[in-house]
Every structure is written in structure tokens, then in C-alpha cells.
C-alpha positions as CSV (number, residue, x, y, z in Angstrom):
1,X,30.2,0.4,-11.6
2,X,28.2,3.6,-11.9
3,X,23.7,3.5,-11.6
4,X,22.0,2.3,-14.4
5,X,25.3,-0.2,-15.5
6,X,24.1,-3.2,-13.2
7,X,20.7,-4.4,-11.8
8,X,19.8,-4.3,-8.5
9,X,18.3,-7.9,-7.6
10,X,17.4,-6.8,-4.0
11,X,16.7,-3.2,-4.5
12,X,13.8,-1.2,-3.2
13,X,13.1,-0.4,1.1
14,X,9.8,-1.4,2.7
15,X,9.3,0.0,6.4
16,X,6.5,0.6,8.4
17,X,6.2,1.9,12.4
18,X,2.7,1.4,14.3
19,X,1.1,1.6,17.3
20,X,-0.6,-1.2,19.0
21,X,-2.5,1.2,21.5
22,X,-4.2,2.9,18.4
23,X,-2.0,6.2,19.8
24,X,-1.2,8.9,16.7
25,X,2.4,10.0,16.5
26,X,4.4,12.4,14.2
27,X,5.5,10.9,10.7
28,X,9.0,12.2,11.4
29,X,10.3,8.6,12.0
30,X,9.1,6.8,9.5
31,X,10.9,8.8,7.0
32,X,14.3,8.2,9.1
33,X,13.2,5.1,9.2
34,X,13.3,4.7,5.4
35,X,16.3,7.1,4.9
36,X,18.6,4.7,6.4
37,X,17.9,2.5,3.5
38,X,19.0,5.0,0.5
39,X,21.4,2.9,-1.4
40,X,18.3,0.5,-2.0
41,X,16.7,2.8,-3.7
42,X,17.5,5.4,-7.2
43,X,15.6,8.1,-6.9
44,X,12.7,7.0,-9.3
45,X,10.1,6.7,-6.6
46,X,9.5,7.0,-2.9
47,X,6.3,7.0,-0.6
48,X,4.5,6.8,2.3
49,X,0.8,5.7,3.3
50,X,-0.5,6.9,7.0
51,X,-3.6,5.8,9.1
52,X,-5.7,7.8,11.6
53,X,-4.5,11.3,9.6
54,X,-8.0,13.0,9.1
55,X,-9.3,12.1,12.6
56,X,-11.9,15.5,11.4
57,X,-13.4,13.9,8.4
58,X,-12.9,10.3,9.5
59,X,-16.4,9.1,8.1
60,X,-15.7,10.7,4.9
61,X,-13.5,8.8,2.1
62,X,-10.3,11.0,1.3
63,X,-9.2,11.0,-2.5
64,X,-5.8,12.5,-3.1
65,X,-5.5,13.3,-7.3
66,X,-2.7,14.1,-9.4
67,X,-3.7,15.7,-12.4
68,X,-1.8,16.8,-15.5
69,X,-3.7,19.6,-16.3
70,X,-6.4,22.3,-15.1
71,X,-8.6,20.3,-18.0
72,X,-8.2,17.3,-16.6
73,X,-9.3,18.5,-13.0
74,X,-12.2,19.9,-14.1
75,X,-13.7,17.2,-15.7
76,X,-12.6,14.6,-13.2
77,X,-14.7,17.4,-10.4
78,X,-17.2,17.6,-12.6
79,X,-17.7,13.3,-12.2
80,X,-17.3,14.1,-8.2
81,X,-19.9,16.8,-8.6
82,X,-22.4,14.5,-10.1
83,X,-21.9,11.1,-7.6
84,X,-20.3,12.3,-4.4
85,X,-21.1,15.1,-1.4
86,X,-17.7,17.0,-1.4
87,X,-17.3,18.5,2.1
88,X,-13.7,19.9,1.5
89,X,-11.0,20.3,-1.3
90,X,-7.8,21.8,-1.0
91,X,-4.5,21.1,-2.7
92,X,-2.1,18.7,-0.8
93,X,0.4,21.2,1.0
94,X,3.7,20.7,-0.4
95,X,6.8,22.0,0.2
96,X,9.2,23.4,-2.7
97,X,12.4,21.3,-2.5
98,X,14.7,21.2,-5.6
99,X,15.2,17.4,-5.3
100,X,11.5,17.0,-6.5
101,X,10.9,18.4,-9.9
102,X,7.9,18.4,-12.0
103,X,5.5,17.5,-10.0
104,X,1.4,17.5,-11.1
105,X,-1.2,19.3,-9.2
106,X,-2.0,17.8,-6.5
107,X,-5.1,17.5,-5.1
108,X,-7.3,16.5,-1.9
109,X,-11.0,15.9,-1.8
110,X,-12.9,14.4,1.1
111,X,-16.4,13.3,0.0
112,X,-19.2,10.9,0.9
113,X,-21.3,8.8,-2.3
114,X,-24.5,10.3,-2.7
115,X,-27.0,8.3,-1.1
116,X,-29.5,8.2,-3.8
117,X,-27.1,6.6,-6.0
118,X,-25.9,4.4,-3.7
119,X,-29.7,3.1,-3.2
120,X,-30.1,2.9,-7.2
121,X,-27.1,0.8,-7.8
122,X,-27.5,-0.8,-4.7
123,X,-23.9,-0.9,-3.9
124,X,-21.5,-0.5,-0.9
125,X,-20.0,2.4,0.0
126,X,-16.8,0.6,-1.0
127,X,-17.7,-0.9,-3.9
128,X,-19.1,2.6,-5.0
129,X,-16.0,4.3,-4.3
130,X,-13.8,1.5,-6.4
131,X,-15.5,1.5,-9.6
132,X,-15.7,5.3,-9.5
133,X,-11.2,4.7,-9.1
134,X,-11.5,2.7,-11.8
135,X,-13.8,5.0,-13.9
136,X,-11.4,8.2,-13.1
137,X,-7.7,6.4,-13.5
138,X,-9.0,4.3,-16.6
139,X,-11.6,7.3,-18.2
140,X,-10.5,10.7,-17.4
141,X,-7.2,11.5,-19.5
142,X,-4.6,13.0,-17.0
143,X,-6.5,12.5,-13.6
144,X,-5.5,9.4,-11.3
145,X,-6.5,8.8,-7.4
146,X,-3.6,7.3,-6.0
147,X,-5.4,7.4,-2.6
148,X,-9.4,6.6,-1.5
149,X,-9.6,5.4,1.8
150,X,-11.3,6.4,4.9
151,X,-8.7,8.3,7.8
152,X,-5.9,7.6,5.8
153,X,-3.7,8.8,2.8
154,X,-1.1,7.6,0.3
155,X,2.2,10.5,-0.4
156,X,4.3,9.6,-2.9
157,X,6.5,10.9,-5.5
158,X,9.5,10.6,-7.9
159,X,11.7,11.3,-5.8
160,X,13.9,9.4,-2.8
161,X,11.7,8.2,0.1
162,X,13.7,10.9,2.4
163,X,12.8,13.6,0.0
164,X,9.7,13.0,-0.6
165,X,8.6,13.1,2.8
166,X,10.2,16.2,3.2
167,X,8.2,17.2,0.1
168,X,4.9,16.3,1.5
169,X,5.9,17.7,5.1
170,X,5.1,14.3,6.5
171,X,6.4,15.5,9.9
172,X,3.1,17.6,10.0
173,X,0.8,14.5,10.0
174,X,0.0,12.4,13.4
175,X,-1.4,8.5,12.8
176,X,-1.2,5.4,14.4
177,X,0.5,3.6,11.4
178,X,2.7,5.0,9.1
179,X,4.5,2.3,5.6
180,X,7.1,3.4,3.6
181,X,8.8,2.5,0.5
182,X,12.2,3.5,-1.8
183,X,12.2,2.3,-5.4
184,X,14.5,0.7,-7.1
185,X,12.7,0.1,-11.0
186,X,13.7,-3.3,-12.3
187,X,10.3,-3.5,-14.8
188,X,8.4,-0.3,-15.4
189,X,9.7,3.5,-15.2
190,X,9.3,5.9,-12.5
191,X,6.5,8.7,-12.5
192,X,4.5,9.5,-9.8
193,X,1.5,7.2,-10.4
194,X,3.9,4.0,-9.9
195,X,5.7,5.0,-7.1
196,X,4.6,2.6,-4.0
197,X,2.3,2.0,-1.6
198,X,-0.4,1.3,-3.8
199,X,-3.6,1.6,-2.7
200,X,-7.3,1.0,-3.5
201,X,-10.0,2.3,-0.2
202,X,-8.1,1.8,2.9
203,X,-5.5,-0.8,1.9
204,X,-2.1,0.2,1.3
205,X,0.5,-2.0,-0.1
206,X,4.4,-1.2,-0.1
207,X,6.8,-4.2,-1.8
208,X,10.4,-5.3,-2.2
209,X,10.9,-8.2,-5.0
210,X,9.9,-8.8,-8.4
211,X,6.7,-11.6,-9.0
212,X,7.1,-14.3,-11.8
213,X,3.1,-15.0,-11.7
214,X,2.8,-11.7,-12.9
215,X,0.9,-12.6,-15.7
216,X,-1.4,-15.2,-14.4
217,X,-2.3,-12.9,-11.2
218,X,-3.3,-10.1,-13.8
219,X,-5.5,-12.0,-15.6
220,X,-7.3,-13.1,-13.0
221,X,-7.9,-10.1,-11.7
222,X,-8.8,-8.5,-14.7
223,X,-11.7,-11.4,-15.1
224,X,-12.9,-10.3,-12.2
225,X,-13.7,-6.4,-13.1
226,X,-10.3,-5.0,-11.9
227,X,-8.1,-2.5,-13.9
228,X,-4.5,-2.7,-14.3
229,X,-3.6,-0.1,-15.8
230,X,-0.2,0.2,-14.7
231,X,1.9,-3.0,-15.5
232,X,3.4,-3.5,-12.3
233,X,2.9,-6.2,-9.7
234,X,2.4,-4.5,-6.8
235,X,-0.6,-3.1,-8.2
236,X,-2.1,-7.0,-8.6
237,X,-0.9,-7.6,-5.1
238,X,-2.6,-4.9,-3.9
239,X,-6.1,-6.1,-6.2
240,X,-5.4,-9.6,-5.1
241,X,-5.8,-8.6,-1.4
242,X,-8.8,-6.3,-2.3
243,X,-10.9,-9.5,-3.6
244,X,-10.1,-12.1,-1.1
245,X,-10.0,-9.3,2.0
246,X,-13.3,-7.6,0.5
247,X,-14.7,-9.5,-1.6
248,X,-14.9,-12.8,-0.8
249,X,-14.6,-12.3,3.0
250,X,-11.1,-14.1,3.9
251,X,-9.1,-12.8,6.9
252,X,-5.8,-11.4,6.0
253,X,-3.9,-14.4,7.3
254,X,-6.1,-16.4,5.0
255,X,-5.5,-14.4,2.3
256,X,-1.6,-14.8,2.9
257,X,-1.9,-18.6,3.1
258,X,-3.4,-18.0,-0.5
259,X,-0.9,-15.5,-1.7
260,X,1.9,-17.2,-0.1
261,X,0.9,-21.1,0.3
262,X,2.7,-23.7,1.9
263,X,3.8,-26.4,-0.8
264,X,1.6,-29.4,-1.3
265,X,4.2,-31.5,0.6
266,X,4.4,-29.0,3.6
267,X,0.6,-29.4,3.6
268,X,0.2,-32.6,3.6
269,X,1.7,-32.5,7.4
270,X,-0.4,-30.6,8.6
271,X,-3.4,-31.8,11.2
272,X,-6.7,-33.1,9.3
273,X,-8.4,-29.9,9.9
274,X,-5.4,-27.7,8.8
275,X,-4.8,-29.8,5.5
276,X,-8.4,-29.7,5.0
277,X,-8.6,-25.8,4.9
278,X,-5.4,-25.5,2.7
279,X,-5.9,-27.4,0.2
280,X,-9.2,-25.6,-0.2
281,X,-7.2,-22.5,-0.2
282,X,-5.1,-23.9,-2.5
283,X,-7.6,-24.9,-5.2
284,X,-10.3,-22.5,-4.8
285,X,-8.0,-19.2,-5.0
286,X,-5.1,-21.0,-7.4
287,X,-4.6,-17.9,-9.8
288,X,-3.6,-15.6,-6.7
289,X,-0.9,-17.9,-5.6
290,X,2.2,-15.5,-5.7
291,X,5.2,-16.6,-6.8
292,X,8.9,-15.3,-6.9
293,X,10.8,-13.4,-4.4
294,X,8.8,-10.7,-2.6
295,X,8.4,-9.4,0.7
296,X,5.5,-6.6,1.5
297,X,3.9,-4.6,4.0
298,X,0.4,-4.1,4.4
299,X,-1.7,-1.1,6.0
300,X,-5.2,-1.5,6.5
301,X,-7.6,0.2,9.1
302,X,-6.6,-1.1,12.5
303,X,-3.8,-3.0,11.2
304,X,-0.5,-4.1,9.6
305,X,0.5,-7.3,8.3
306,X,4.2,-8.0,7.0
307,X,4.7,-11.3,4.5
308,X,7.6,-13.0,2.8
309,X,7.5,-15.1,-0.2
310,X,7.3,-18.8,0.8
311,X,11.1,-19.2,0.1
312,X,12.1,-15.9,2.3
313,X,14.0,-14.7,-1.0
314,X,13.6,-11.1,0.6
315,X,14.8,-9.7,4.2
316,X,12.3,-8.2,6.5
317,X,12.5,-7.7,9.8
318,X,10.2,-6.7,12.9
319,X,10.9,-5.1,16.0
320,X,8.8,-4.5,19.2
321,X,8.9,-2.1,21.9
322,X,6.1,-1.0,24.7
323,X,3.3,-0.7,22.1
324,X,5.4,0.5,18.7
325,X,6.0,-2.1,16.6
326,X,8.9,-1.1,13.6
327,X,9.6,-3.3,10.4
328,X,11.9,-2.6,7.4
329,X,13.8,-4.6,4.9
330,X,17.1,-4.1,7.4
331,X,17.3,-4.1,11.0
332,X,19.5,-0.4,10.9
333,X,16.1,1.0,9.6
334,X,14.7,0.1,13.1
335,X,17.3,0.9,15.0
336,X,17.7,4.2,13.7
337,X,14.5,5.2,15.2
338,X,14.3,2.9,17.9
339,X,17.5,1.0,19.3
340,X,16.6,0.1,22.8
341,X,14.1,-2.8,21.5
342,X,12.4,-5.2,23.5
343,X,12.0,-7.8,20.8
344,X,13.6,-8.5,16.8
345,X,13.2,-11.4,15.0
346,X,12.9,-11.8,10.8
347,X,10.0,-13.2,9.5
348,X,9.4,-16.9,8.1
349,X,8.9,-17.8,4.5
350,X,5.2,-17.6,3.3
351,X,3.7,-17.0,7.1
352,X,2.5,-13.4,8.1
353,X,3.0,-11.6,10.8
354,X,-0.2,-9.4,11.9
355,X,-1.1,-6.2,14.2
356,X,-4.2,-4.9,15.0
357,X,-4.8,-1.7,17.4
358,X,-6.0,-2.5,21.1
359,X,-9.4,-0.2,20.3
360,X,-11.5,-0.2,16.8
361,X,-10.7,2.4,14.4
């Protein structure tokens, strides 16, 4: 059967490599890594999200823009201007590859919220930086920050993942964590915006799998001052880990007992203490229960965490060697870049598996 005559159930490629020991390494792999995995993908969206990039403007938020026009750019620099100290902007270097075709301008700024405002709102720095997202994607017609975190920065494209990187010249960058993702479009259409990861301040998310609590997890987030602008459910996933990560101060493996929770029966097995806590879980945070087949990766300063849907309805798989830790939807993604490892094993339904550096980033 040719594309576009049959639906891919299983489509799209998550990987991710990272480095325990906080150590930067070239970005070359990770777009092997991802490569391997072509025929999970179409073409209509590839990407990348790296940590420990800008070790020279570390304490400084990095936004990278696409905008549809000159118009749009200056009005959405004009809003900089007025609430942010910009100590450097540059256009993303790109190279010209006839596989990616019209491509916005694309833009890097690395600022700082001005303190004065920051004292007036009385806001955090993150909180600042969010609504100001929210302000530009939903406000300014033909501007969207697809990345806004600290020491890090989302690439992505339409485009497949291999030629996208090549596109962004990933092989230029050094970090200590590099995600990547292939799409394969079951719900929305490709453009550059929706590609994966997703991201909002320094969480990235990549994800394989289609969520049937769509609905439900977008209205909830909506209630609580988010902005989904984009129809697609990696962008909730991605909000729903921002408000119980951020927000209300759970640790990412509590946040994937809420996104992913055991069923009640499962629960009810558990020791008096662990019930107790889960069932909280359960109630309290009910409208970010996930459900349907997904499996995602997520970046975060200092860290990684990999989750499966409760029912393991998607692959992924993570290897370890010395201090590089690898994980893709198939095992040949790791073994292309690494295929002396030490350790392999595929993750359990609904129960994360997390990596932190050795040192504080």
C-alpha cells in the first residue's frame, strides 16, 4: 500500500542519549540514533531538544522564535524590548538542505525579565517567562516560541528527524542530554509549530501514541490559565507536567504515578503508606490521569525520565553503558550508536524510569 492509504497505529520515534556524569557530547548521535527509526516516521515533523547547549549564557532564558513575517518579528521584539534585558539575538544557524522547504525565520534571543517588573507582578522568573509564551504564541499573529528554557533549546522542523538535524547542524552543539522525535500525524497536520518535543521553560517532551483523555486533560488545563493553542496532546502532556512539576511541587515520579496511575485494584495491594499516597494522587490530580497508548520521553534540567502508559501499549526501551544512558522506541536505535551495552531492559506499564546528572546543573 502506498503513504497516506493506511494509518500507522504505532507510528512516530522517541529517543533520547544522556549523560549521567553531567559530561557535554556532540549531537551527532542522537540524530543516528533517531535515523534508524525512519519508516516510523513521514516526513511531516522531526526534532530535537538538547541540555547544557549555552553553557555562555546559562543564567539567561533562551527563546528560539519562528516567525512568518518581518512584521510579526518586530512587534513580537518590540514586547521583548519592553519586559526582558536582551543580551544577544542572532538567527538560528541553519543549513540550506533541499529536504527542508519553506522554512520561517528563525530566530534566537537570550534574555533575562526585567527586574522591576518582576518586583511589580511579583512573580517568578518562570512564571514570568510562561505567561509572556502564552502572551506571544496566543497574541502576536505569526510569532511562536517553541523554546524558553534556561541552557537548553528545542530544533525542530517539517521535515524527517535525520534531516532536520542536519538542517539545524545539530553535530555543532555539545550537551549532556539530547531527545528526539519522528512524526508520524494521526490527528493534526504538520507545520513546524507541531512538530515534537514540545516545550514550555526547561521541560521538553517528545511522544509516541495517541491519548483518549484528550479532551478532559485540556480542559483542565485550560481552567487552570494554560493555552492550547495547538490541538494536539503532547502539548497537554507537556502542560500537565508543568503544573504538577512546577506548580504544585510534585516530584516527577509523582507526577507519573498521576499521569500514569496504577488501577484502583493494583492499588489496593499496595502497603498502608503506599495506598494512602495513591489514592490521594488519584483523587486530588483525577483530570491529569492519561489514558490510551503513549510512551514519552522527558528532558528537564539535570534529568530524563522515560514513561509508558499503564498498559505498555507503546515500546520503549533503555540501555546503559559507563555513564550514557540511550532510549528509543526500538532497541536498533541504541545499538546503532552504542552496541557494546552494559545493560537493556524495556520499561513497565505506567512506572518511570528516571536520571539525574551526578553534579547540579
Amino acid at each position: 500500500m502506498k503513504e497516506g492509504q493506511f494509518r500507522n497505529p504505532s507510528g512516530c520515534a522517541i529517543s533520547a542519549i544522556f549523560d549521567k556524569s553531567g559530561n557535554r557530547f556532540s549531537g551527532e548521535d542522537i540524530v543516528k540514533s533517531i535515523a534508524v527509526m525512519h519508516d516510523r516516521s513521514n516526513g511531516l515533523g522531526g526534532g530535537f531538544a538538547g541540555y547544557g547547549i549555552y553553557p555562555e549564557y546559562k543564567d539567561y532564558f533562551a527563546f528560539h522564535v519562528f516567525y512568518d513575517s518581518l512584521a510579526a518579528k518586530r512587534t513580537c521584539e518590540e514586547y521583548l524590548e519592553t519586559y526582558y534585558d536582551i543580551v544577544n539575538l542572532s538567527k538560528i544557524p541553519t543549513a540550506k538542505i533541499k529536504e527542508i522547504t519553506d522554512e520561517p525565520l528563525i530566530w534566537r534571543y537570550f534574555v533575562a525579565p526585567l527586574k522591576n517588573n518582576l518586583s511589580a507582578m511579583q512573580l517568578t522568573e518562570d512564571e514570568y517567562v510562561a505567561r509572556s509564551v502564552f502572551h506571544i504564541n496566543t497574541g502576536i499573529k505569526g510569532a511562536y516560541i517553541f523554546s524558553s528554557g534556561k541552557n537548553m533549546g528545542i530544533f525542530k522542523a517539517v521535515g524527517f528527524p535525520e534531516d532536520v538535524g542536519r538542517f539545524y547542524m545539530l553535530d555543532s552543539y555539545e550537551g549532556y542530554c539530547f531527545t528526539a522525535h519522528g512524526r508520524y500525524p494521526t490527528n493534526t497536520p504538520g507545520w513546524w509549530g507541531g512538530a515534537h518535543p514540545f516545550g514550555l521553560l526547561d521541560l521538553s517532551v517528545v511522544h509516541n501514541g495517541e491519548i483518549s483523555s484528550y479532551d478532559a486533560n485540556r480542559r483542565a488545563m485550560e481552567t487552570y490559565g494554560y493555552k492550547c493553542t495547538l490541538l494536539t496532546d503532547t502539548e497537554v502532556i507537556t502542560y500537565i507536567i508543568d503544573y504538577l512539576t512546577r506548580i504544585k511541587g510534585l516530584t516527577y515520579e509523582e507526577s507519573a504515578q498521576v499521569m500514569a496511575a496504577p488501577f484502583w485494584q493494583t492499588i489496593e495491594r499496595k502497603s498502608d503508606e503506599e495506598k494512602e499516597k495513591l489514592t490521594y494522587l488519584r483523587h486530588i490530580f483525577s483530570s491529569e490521569l492519561v489514558t490510551g497508548p503513549f510512551s514519552v520521553i522527558v528532558g528537564f534540567t539535570g534529568g530524563v525520565m522515560a514513561l509508558n502508559d499503564r498498559l505498555k501499549l507503546r515500546s520503549l526501551v533503555v540501555g546503559e553503558k559507563g555513564d550514557k544512558v540511550y532510549m528509543a522506541s526500538e532497541e536498533s536505535a541504541i545499538r546503532r550508536v552504542q552496541p557494546d551495552l552494559e545493560k537493556l531492559f524495556y520499561l513497565k506499564g505506567g512506572e518511570p524510569v528516571i536520571y539525574r546528572t551526578e553534579v547540579e546543573k
